[in-house]
N, C-alpha and C positions, 0 to 999 in steps of 0.2 A: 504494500500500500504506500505511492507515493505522499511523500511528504516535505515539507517548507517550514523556513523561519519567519516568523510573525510577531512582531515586538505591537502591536495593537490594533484591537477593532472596534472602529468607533460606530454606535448606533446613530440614528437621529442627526448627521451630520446634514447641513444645508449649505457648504463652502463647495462641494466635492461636486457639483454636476448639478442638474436639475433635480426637482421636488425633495424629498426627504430620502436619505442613503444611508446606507452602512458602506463605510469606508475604512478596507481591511488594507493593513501596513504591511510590507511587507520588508524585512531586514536585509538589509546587502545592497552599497551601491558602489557602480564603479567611477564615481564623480566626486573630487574633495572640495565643494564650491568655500570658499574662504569664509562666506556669508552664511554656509547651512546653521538651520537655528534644530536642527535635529541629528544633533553627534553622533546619537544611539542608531540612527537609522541607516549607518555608514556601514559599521562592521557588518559580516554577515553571521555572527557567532553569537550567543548569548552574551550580554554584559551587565555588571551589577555598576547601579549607581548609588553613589551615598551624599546623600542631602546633610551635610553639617550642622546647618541652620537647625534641623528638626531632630539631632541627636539629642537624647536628655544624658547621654554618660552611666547608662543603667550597666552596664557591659556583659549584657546577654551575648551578644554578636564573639564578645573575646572567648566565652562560655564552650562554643559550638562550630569556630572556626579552626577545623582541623591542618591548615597550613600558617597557625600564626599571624595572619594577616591583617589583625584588629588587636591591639591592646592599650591600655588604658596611661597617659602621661597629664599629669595634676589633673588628676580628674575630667580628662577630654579624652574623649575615643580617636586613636589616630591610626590610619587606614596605608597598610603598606601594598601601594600600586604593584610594587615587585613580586609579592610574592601572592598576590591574590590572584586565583581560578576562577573565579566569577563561577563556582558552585551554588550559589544562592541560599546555602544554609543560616549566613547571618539573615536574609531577606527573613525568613518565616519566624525568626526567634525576635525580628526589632518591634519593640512594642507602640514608636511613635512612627511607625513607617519611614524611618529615617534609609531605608534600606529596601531599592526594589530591582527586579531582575525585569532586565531589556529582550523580548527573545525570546523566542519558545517554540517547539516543531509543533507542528499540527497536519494533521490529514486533509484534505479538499473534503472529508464529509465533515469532520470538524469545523471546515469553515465555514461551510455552507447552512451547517445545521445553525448557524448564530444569525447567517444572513439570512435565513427561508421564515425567520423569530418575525418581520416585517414587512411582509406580502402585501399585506393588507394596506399597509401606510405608501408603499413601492406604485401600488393601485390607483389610490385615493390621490395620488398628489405629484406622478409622474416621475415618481423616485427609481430608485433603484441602488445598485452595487457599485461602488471603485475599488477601483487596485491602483494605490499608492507605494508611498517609500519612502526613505529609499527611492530603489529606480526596481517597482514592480518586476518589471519585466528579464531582470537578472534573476529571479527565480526559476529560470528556464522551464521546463517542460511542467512544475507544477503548477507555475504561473498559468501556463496555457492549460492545463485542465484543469482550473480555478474558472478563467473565462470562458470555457467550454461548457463547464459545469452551469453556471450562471445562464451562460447560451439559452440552454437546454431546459432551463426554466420558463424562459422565456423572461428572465430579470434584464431591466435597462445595465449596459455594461459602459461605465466611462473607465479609462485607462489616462492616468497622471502620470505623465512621464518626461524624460530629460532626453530621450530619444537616443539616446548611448545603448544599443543594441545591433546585435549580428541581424542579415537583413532580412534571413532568412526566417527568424524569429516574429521582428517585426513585419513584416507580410503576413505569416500567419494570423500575429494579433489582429492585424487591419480585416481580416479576415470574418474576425469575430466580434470585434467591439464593435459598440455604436457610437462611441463620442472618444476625442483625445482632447486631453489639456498637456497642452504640448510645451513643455518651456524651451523658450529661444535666448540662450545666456548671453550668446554675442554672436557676431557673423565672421569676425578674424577666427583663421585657425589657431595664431599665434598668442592674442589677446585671450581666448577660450581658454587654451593650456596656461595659460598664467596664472587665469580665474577659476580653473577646477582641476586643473593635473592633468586633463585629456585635450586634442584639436576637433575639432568638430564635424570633421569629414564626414561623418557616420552620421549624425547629429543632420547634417543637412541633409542628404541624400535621404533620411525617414523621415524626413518633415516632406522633404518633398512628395515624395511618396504618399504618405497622409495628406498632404492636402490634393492631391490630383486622384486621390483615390475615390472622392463622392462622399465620404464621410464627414461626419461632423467633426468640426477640428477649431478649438480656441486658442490659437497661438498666445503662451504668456510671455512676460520679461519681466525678473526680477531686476527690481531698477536698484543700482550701487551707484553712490555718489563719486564723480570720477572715473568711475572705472567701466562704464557701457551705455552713460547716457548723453558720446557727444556725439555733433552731427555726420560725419562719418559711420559710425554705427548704425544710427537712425535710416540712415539715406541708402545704409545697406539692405536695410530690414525691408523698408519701404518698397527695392527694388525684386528684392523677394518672392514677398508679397503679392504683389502688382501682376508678378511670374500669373500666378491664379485667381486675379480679378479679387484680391483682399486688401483693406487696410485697416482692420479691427486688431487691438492688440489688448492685450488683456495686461495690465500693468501689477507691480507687487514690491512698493517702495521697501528699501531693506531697514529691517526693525531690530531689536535685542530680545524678542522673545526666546527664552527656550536656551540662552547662551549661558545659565545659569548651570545648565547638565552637561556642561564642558568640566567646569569645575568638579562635580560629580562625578564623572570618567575619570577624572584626577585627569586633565588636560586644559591647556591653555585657552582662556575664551579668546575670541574673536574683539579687533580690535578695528570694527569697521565704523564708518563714517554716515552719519543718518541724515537726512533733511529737514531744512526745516518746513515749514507750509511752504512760504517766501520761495525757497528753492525748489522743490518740488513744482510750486505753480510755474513755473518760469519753465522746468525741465518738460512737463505736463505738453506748454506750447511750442517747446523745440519740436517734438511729436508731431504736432498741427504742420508745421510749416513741411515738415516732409511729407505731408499727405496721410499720415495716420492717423487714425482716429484711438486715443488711449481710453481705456476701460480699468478705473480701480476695482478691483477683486481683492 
């Protein structure tokens, strides 16, 4: 029985596509975007996080962690990255949930049996299923009998994705989803590799593909201050774009949410650059002038 890593399922999401969704995570990406506000959604392996702030020092976790990797200095619990397994034994014994595991295998009837919980809502309101991340679609072949699975329901299927997939892959998906929320991080290959570790070669060619395919496709852009939102980039997108008679983009100014579980992985937070209104509105109409029309999401 095939199976995947799934660091969360969220019910009742209204961000993820049309009407009301459950929007399953899926763990493992091949993209380091400098700006990700989801660290945990990178590795593809379980990780334990620990919330400092929410430690009381009870020192259960030292109690039950069989490699040493928690004990107690003046009365603060101090967490050794080295030698910790991400076992998740201190996760079940922290009493302030200062302690939770990222990750978890599940079967496609395990997922499915959470999503099939809101048929009724999926119905009612034009909802459906996504497959998020991470970058989805690196889950390979469970990924696709996830959206097969879904298929066969007859469930609305959106697919969130960074479009860093083999083609052969993404064909299939295209195959099967009804909707992509596509992000478009930059249009340089060289600028892309700066901004997440990889070039974009692959990235274009399945956007291209998604958008000449007849499927529903909402091109996003996380906007970074300085670093994707000058006219150059713009007038690349724009040119894109234009390729399939589009100039809707779906906008995603970069925030600090979530940079908080950097610290938590015992890793560096992100040290990026945010707007203010003032700058955003201004960036908003760089947008205009290229012939785009931006969409906050």
């Amino acid at each position: 029985m095939r199976q995947g890593m799934i660091y969360n399922i969220q019910r009742m999401s209204v961000h993820d596509g049309p009407g009301l969704r459950t929007t399953v995570f899926l763990k493992g990406c091949p993209l380091r975007c400098l700006w990700c506000s989801n660290p945990e959604s990178q590795s593809a392996v379980p990780q334990m996080l620990f919330f400092e702030n929410l430690c009381t020092g009870c020192g259960k976790c030292v109690e039950v962690c069989p490699e040493g990797a928690a004990r107690i200095v003046d009365g603060k619990v101090i967490r050794s990255i080295a030698k910790c397994t991400h076992c998740g034994l201190c996760t079940a014994s922290c009493p302030s949930k200062a302690r939770e595991m990222s990750g978890r295998l599940m079967t496609v009837e395990e997922v499915m049996d959470v999503v099939l919980k809101d048929m009724l809502f999926y119905e009612n309101s034009g909802g459906g299923v996504t497959f998020g991340g991470g970058e989805p679609t690196s889950g390979g072949e469970f990924f696709l009998d996830l959206v097969k699975a879904a298929h066969e329901e007859g469930i609305h299927v959106t697919v969130d994705t960074c479009g860093f997939c083999p083609e052969e892959r993404f064909d299939r998906t295209l195959a099967l989803a009804d909707l992509f929320l596509f992000d478009c991080k930059h249009t340089d290959p060289e600028a892309h590799r700066r901004l997440t570790g990889q070039d974009n070669t692959l990235i274009l060619r399945n956007l291209r593909a998604a958008l000449a395919s007849g499927k529903e496709v909402h091109v996003r852009m996380p906007l970074i201050p300085g670093m994707n939102d000058d006219d150059a980039n713009l007038s690349a997108l724009a040119a894109l774009l234009g390729e399939f008679g589009r100039d809707k983009v779906e906008v995603m100014p970069c925030h600090a949410f979530g940079w908080n579980k950097y610290v938590a992985l015992g890793l560096p937070a992100p040290d990026m650059p945010q707007y203010t209104p003032e700058q955003l509105s201004a960036v908003l109409d760089r947008f205009a002038k290229h012939g785009l029309v931006p969409v906050m999401v």
